[in-house]
N, C-alpha and C positions, 0 to 999 in steps of 0.2 A: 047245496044239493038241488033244490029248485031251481035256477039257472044253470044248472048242468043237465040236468033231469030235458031241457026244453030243445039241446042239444044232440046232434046225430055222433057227432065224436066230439070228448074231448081230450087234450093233450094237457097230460099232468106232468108238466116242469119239474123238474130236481137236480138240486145245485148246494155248494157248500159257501157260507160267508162266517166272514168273524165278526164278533160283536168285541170293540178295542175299549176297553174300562179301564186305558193305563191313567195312574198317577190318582184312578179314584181306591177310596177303603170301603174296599165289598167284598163279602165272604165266598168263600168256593169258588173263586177263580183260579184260571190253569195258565199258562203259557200259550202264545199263538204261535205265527208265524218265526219270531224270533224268541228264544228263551225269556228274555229278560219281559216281554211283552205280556200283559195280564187281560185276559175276559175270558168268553165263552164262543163254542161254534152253533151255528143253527144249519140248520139241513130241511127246510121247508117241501111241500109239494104244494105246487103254482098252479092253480085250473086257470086253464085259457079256452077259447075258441079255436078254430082253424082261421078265423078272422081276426084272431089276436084280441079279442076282449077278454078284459080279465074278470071271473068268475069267483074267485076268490080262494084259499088258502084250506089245505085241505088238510093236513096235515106240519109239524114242527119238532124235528128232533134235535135237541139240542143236550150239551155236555160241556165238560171245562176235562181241558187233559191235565194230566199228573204230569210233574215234573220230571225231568232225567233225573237217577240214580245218578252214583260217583261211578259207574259204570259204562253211561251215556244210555242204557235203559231205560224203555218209556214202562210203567204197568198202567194200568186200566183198561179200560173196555178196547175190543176190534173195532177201530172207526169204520170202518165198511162196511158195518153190519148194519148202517144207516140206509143203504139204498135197502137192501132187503128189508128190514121192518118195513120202509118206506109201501115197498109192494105189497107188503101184507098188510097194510091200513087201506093201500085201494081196493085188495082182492075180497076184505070185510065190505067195503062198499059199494062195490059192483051189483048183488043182488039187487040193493034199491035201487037201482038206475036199469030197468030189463031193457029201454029202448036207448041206451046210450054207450056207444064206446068207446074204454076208456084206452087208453096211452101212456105208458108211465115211459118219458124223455129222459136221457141223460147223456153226461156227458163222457169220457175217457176212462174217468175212475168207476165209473159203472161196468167197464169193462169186463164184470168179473161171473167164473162159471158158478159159483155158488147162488148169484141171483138168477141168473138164467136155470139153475136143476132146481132156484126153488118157485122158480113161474112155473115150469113142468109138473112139480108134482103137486102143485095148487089147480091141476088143467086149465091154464091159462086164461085165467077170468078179467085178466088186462093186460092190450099187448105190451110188447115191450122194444121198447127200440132206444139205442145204446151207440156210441160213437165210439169206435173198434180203437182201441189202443195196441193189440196185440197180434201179431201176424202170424198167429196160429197155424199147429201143422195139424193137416186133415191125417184122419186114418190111412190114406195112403202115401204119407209121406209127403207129400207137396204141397206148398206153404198157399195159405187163404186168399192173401191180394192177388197174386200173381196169377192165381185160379178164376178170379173175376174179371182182373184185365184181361184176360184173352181171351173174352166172350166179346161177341160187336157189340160197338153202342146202341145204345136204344133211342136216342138222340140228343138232345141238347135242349138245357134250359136256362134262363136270364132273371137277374133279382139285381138290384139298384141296396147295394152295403152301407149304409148309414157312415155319415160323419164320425169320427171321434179323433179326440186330438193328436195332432200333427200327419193327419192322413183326411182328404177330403171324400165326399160323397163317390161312387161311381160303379158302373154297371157291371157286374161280376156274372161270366158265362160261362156254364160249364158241361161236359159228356158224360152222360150213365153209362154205367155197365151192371149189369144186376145177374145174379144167379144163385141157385138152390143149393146148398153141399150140407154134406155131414161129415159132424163134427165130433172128435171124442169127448163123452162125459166124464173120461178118467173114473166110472163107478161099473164099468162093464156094457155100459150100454151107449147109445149113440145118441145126438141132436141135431134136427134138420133147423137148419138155418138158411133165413135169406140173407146173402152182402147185395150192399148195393154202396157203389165208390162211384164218387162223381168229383171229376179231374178240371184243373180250372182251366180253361182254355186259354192261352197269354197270359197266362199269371208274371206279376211281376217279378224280376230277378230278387232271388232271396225267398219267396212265400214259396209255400208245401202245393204242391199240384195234387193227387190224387188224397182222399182221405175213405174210410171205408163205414158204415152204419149197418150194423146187422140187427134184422128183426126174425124172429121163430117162423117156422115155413108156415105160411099160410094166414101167417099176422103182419107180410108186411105192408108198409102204407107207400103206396108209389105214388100219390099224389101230393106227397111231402115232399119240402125241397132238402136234398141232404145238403150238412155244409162244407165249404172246401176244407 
């Protein structure tokens, strides 16, 4: 909190990993990826910098899933409901931090309007930006990406993609398009949202060109790079 506290924004990371305990004898393990597979999930929130220093660990939700019934039924908790607690452990600690803002990051499976209606009715004490999985249809009928492609670019930007294996390092360029819409809350009322989709310029045959990031109107950060 002190090293965040010293910071103008910071971006709080959240992601899902497994923790693989196969073949050891320890209690209260669930199933992973594969049935037959035994540990636990963690669901952490990452403080970084905009300079990518890491600040440390601000929160950790973790659980071991139930097995499938003969049914193929899972019972226990809604795993989703990890980004939302997620939110409501930063929107607890926003008050102590009045000169710092905060960002709660995510990825696809954050995708979802329950976290977004319950930033709203928390009045948004951290923004939130979330990498659009779903091609939402606005109150007028016509679908979300398609709504932001056809605004002009706002220009073009460059970032150099880290190695990992069997693909080498190289400079990845891409076009913004950003714009304001609203969105149905499915509870009667409406939410203003920013998209901002940023399209990979020459992207290689096979990789996804456009991707889309939506952040609440007036929370978004444009000086973040969205990714392809």
């Amino acid at each position: 909190m002190q090293r965040m506290a010293a910071e103008k924004l910071v971006l709080c990371l959240q992601d899902t990993t497994e923790l693989d305990f196969n073949g050891q004898t320890i209690e209260g393990l669930g199933p992973l990826s594969f049935e037959a597979q035994r540990g636990m999930y963690l669901h952490p929130t990452y403080a970084v910098s905009t300079q990518r220093e890491p600040l440390g660990v601000l929160d950790a939700w973790m659980w071991a899933r139930e097995p499938k019934d003969a049914q193929g039924e899972r019972g226990g908790i809604v795993e989703s409901v990890r980004w939302v607690e997620g939110y409501e452990r930063l929107a607890e600690q926003a008050p102590e931090l009045p000169g710092t803002r905060l960002m709660q990051v995510g990825d696809r499976k954050s995708d979802m309007l329950e976290l977004t209606l319950r930033a709203q009715s928390l009045g948004w004490p951290v923004d939130l930006l979330v990498r659009s999985q779903h091609d939402r249809v606005l109150p007028d009928g016509k679908r979300l990406w398609a709504q932001v492609q056809a605004n002009d670019s706002l220009g073009e930007i460059s970032f150099t993609m880290g190695a990992r294996p069997g693909h080498e390092a190289r400079v990845v360029k891409q076009e913004l398009r950003v714009k304001r819409l609203c969105m149905s809350s499915k509870t009667g009322g409406d939410l203003m949202m920013t998209c901002v989709i940023a399209t990979w310029i020459g992207a290689p045959e096979g990789k996804r060109g456009p991707a889309g990031d939506c952040s609440p109107t007036g929370r978004s950060a444009p000086w973040m790079k969205p990714s392809s």
